[in-house]
C-alpha positions as CSV (number, residue, x, y, z in Angstrom):
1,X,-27.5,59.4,-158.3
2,X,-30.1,58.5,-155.7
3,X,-28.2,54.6,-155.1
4,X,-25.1,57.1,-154.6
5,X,-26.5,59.6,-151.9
6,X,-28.0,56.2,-150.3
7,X,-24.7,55.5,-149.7
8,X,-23.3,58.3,-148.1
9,X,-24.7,59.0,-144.8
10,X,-22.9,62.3,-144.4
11,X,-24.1,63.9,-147.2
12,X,-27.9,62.4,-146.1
13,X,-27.5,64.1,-142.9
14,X,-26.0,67.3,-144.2
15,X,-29.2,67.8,-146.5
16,X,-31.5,66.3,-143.6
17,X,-29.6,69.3,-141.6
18,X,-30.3,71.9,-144.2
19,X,-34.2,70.8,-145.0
20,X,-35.0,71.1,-141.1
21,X,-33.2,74.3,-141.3
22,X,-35.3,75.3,-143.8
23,X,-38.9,74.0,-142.1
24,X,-38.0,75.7,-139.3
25,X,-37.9,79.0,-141.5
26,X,-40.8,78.6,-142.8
27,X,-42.8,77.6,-139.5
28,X,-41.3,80.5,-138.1
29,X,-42.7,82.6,-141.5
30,X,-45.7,80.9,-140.8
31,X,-46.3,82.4,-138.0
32,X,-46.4,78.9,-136.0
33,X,-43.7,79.3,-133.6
34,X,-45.2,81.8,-131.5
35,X,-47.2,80.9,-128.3
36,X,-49.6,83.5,-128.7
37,X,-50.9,81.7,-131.6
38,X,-50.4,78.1,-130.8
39,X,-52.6,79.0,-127.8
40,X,-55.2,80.3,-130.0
41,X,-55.2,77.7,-132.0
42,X,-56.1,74.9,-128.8
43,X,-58.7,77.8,-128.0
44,X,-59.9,78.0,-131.8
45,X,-59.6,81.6,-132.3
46,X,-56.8,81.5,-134.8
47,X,-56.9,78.7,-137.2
48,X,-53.3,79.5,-138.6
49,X,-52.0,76.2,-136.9
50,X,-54.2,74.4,-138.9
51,X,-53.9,76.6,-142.0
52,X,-49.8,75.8,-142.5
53,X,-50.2,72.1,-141.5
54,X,-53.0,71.2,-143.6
55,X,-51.8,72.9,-146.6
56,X,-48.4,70.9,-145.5
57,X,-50.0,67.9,-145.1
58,X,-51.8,68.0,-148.8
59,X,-48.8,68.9,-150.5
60,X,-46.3,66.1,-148.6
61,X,-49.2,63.6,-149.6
62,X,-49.8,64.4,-153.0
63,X,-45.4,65.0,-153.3
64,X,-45.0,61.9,-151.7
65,X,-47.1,59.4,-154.0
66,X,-46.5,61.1,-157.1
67,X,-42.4,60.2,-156.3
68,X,-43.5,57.2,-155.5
69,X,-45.5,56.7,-158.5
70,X,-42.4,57.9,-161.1
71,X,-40.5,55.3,-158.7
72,X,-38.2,58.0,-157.2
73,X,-39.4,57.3,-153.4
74,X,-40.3,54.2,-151.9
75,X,-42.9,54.4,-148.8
76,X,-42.3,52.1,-145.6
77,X,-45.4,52.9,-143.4
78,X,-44.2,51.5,-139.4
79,X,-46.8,49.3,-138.0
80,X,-48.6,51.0,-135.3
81,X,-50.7,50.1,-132.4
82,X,-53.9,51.4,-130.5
83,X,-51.8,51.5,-127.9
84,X,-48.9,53.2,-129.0
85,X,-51.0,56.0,-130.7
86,X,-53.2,56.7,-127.7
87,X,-49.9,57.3,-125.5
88,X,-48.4,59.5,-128.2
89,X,-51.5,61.2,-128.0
90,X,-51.4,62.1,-124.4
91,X,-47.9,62.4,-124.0
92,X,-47.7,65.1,-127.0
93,X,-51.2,66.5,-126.2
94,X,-50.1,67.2,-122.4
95,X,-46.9,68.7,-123.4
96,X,-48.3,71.2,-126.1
97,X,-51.3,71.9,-123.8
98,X,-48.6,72.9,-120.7
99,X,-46.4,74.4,-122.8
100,X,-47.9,75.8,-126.0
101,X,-46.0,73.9,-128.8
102,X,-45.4,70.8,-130.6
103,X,-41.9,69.4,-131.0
104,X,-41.4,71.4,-134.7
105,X,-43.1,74.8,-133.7
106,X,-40.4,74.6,-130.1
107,X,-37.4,74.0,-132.5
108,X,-38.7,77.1,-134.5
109,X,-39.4,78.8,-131.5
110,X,-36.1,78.3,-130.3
111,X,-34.6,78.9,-133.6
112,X,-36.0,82.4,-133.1
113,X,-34.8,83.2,-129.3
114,X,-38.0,82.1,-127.5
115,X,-36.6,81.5,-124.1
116,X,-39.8,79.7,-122.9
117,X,-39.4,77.1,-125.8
118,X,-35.4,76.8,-124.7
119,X,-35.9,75.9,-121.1
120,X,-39.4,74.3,-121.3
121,X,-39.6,72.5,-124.0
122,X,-36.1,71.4,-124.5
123,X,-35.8,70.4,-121.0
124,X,-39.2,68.9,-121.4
125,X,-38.2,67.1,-124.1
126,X,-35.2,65.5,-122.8
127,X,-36.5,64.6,-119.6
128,X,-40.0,63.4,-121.4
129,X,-37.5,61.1,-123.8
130,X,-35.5,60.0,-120.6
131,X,-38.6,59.2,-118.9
132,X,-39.7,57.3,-122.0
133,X,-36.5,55.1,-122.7
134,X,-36.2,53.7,-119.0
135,X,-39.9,53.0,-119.0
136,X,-40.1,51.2,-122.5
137,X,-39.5,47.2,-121.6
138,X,-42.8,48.0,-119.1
139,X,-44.6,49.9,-122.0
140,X,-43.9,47.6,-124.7
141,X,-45.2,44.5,-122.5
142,X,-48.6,46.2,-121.5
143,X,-49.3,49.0,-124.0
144,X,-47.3,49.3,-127.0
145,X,-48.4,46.5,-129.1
146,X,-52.2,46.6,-127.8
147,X,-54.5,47.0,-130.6
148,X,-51.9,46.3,-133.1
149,X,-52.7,47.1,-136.6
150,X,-49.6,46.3,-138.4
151,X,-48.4,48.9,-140.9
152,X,-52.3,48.8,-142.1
153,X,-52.9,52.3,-144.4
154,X,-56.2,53.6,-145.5
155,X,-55.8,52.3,-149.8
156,X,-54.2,48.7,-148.6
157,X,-57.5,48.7,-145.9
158,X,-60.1,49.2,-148.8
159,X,-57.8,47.5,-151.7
160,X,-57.8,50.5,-153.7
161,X,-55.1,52.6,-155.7
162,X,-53.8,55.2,-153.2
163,X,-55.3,58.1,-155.2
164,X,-59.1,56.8,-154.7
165,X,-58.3,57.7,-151.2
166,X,-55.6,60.9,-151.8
167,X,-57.7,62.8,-154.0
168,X,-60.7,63.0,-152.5
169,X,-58.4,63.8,-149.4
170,X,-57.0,66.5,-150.4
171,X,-59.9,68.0,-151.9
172,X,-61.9,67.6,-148.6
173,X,-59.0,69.7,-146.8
174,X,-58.8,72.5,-149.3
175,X,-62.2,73.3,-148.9
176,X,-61.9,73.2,-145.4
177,X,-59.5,75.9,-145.9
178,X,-61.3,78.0,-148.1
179,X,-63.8,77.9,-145.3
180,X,-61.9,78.7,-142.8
181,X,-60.3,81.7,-145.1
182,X,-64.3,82.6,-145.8
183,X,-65.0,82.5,-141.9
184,X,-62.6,84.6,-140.5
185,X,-61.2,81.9,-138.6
């Protein structure tokens, strides 16, 4: 079944299609697609931000490795770079400071008639990816590749089975969210 789907890229795209359809739906559920609480979030008076993707990010990783695992997914981690990661950083961290959203939550917001999201952050978008393709031959000589770390993860950098590092992981960010659920936050 899955060598067959493999092999037809229509079918991939149509359930990629339908699966960011669906994200969107539930960021916009969430709560995540409004400014209002983005904002509060990079002020730290409303922790739902952090609430949805944390909980995401627990149940991708444990989702993820257990396919993995049963061999139904393979994982093929990109090598990454000091460099690279700091100006991903500041590129995304300037445009969701200026304009109060991430790539996912603008979709969303879009998704949901946000005019703000529609002209800024699309706009932003496409100039920020113009910008970015005419400037990557100088990028990749001077800044891309500095600090390059391969596709190094956390269990191959301490030699140990990925669960020694998910577990304890995903424990850590549950509690986190109970307490921020206790707090008020």
């Amino acid at each position: 079944m899955y060598t067959t789907l493999h092999s037809r890229k229509n079918v991939q795209l149509g359930i990629g299609h339908l699966i960011g359809i669906l994200f969107g739906f539930l960021l916009q559920k969430g709560g995540v697609t409004r400014y209002e609480v983005i904002i509060g979030q990079l002020l730290l008076t409303d922790f739902t931000v952090i609430k949805v993707m944390m909980t995401a990010v627990v149940t991708g990783k444990i989702g993820v490795h257990f396919l993995q695992g049963i061999g139904k997914a393979e994982l093929h981690p990109k090598p990454g770079s000091l460099g690279s990661t700091a100006l991903g950083a500041l590129v995304f961290g300037v445009g969701f400071g200026l304009l109060g959203y991430c790539p996912g939550t603008m979709v969303g917001a879009v998704g949901q008639g946000s005019l703000d999201a529609l002209f800024g952050g699309v706009a932003g978008l496409i100039i920020g990816a113009g910008l970015f393709s005419e400037m990557y031959p100088a990028l990749e000589k001077r800044v891309l590749h500095k600090g390059d770390f391969g596709d190094l993860t956390l269990p191959r950098l301490f030699g140990v089975n990925p669960w020694v590092i998910i577990v304890p992981f995903a424990i850590g960010i549950v509690a986190f969210l109970f307490w921020v659920e206790k707090s008020g936050l």
